[in-house]
Backbone as JSON, one array per atom type, in Angstrom:
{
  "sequence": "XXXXXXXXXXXXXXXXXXXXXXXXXXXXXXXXXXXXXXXXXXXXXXXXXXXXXXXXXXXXXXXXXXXXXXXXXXXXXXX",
  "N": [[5.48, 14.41, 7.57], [7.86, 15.3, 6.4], [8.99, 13.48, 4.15], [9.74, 12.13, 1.19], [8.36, 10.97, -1.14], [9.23, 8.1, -3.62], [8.8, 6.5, -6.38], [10.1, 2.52, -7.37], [11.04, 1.29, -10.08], [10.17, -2.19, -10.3], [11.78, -4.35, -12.17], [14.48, -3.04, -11.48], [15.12, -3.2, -9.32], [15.98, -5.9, -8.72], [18.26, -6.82, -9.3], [19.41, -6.07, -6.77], [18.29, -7.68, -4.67], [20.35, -9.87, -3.24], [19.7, -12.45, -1.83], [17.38, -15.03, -0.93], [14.07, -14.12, -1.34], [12.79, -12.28, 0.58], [10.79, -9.84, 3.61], [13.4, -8.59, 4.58], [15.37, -8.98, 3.04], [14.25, -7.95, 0.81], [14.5, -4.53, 2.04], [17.24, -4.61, 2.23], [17.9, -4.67, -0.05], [16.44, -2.58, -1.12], [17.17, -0.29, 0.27], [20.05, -0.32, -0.28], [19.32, 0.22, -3.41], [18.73, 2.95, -3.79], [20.76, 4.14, -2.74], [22.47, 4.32, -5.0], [23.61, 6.31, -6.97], [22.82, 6.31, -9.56], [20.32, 5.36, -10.36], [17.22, 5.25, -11.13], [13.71, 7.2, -10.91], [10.27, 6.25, -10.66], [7.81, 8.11, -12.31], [4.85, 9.94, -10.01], [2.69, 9.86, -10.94], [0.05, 8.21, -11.37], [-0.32, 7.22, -8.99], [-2.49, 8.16, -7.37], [-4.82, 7.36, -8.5], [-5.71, 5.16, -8.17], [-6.1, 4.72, -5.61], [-8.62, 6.03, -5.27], [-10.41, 4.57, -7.24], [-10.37, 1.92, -5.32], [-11.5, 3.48, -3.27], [-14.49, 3.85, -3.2], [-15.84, 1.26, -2.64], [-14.53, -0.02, -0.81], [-15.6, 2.22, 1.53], [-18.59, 1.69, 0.84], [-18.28, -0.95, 2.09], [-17.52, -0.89, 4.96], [-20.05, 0.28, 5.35], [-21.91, -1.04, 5.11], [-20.99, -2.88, 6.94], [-21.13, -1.2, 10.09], [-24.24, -1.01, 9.41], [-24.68, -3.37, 10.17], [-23.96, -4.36, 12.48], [-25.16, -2.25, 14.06], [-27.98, -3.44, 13.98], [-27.65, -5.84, 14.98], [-26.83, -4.92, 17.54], [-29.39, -3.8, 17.99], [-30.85, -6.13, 18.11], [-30.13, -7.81, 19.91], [-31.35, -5.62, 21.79], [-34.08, -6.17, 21.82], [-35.11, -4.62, 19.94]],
  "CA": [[6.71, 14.22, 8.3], [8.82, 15.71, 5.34], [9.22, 12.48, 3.44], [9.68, 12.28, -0.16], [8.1, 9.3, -1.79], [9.45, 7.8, -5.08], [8.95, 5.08, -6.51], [11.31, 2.49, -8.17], [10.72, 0.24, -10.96], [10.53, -3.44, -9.97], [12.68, -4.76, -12.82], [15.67, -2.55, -11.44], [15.46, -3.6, -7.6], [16.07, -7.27, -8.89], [19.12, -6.38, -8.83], [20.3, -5.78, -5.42], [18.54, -8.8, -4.06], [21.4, -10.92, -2.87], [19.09, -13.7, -1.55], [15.73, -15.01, -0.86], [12.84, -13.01, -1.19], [12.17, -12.27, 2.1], [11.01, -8.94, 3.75], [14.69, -8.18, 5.21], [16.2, -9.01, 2.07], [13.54, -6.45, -0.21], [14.68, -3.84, 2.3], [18.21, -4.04, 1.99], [18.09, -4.03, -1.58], [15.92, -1.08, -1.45], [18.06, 0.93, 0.93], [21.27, -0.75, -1.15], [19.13, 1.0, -4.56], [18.61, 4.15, -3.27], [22.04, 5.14, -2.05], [23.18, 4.51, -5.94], [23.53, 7.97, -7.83], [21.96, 6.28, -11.16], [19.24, 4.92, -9.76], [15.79, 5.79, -12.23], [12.58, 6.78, -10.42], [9.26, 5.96, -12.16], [6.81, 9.26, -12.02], [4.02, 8.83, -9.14], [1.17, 10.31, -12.28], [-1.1, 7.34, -11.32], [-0.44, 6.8, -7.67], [-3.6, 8.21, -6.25], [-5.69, 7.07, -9.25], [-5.66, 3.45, -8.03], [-7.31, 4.79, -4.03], [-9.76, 6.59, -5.73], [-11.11, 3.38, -7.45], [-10.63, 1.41, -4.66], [-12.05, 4.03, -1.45], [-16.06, 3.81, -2.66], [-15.81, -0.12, -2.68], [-14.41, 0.05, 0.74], [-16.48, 2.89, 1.83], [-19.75, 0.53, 0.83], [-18.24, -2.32, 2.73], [-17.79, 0.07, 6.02], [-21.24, 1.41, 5.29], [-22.48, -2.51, 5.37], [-20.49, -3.03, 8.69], [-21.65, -0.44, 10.53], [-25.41, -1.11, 9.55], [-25.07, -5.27, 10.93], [-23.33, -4.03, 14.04], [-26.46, -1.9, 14.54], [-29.18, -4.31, 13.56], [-27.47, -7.04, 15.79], [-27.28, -4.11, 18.98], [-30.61, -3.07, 18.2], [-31.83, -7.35, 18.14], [-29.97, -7.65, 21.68], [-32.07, -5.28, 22.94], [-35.02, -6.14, 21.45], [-36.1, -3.78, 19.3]],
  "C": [[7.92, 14.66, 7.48], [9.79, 14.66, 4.11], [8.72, 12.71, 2.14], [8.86, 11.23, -0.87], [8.6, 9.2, -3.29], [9.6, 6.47, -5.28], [9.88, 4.37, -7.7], [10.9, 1.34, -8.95], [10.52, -1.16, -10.35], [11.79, -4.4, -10.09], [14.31, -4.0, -12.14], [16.48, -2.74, -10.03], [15.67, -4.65, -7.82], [17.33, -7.56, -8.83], [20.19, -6.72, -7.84], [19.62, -6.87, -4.63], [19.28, -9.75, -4.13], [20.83, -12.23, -2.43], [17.96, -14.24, -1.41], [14.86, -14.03, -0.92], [11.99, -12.64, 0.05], [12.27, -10.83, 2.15], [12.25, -8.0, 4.1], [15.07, -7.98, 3.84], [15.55, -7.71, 1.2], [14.46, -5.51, 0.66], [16.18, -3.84, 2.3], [18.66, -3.78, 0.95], [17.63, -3.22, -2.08], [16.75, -0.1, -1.2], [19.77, 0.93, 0.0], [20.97, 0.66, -2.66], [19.69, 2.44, -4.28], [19.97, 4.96, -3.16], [23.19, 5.17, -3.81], [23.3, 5.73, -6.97], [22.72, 7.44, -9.4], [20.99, 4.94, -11.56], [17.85, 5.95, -10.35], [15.08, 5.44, -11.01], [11.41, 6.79, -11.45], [8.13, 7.55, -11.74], [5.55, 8.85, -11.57], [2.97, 9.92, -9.76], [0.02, 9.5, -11.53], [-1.09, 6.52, -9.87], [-2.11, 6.74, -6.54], [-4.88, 8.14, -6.94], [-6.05, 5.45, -8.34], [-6.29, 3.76, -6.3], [-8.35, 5.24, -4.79], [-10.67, 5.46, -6.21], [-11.65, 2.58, -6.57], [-11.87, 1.88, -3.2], [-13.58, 3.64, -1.74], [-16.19, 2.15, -2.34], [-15.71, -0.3, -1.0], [-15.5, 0.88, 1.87], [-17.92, 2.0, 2.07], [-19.26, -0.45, 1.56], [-18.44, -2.09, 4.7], [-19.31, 0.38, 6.35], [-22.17, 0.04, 6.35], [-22.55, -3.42, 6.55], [-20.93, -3.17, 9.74], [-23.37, -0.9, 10.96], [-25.45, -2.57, 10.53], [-24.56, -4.91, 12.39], [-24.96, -2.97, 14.62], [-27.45, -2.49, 14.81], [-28.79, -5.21, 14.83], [-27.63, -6.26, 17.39], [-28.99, -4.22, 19.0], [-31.66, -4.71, 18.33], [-31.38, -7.78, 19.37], [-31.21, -7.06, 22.33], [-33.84, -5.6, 22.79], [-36.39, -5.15, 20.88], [-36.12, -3.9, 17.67]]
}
């Protein structure tokens, strides 16, 4: 969709929350960050290290799913 992604420290969005920690509040202190000219992003190096770990885990749990959803059709019908 032509979206940039960057990501922003934690420690530096702490910041611009003005009040509770609520989802509203993160997002206006995100959109608040963002629009500041000296505003640090962190380099996204190790972004798509951390799916990679996670996808076979998931993958095997899908796999596991799949098979009991079969087994249980296939003990409906009696086979």
């Amino acid at each position: 969709m032509g979206h940039t992604v960057r990501l922003m420290p934690a420690v530096y969005m702490k910041a611009y929350v003005k009040r509770n920690k609520t989802d509203t509040a993160d997002a206006e202190a995100i959109c608040e960050a963002v629009t500041r000219p000296t505003m640090r992003f962190v380099a996204a190096t190790g972004v798509g290290s951390s799916h990679r770990i996670e996808s076979p885990r998931l993958a095997n749990e899908e796999r596991i799913q799949s098979i009991d959803a079969l087994r249980g059709h296939m003990a409906e019908l009696g086979l």
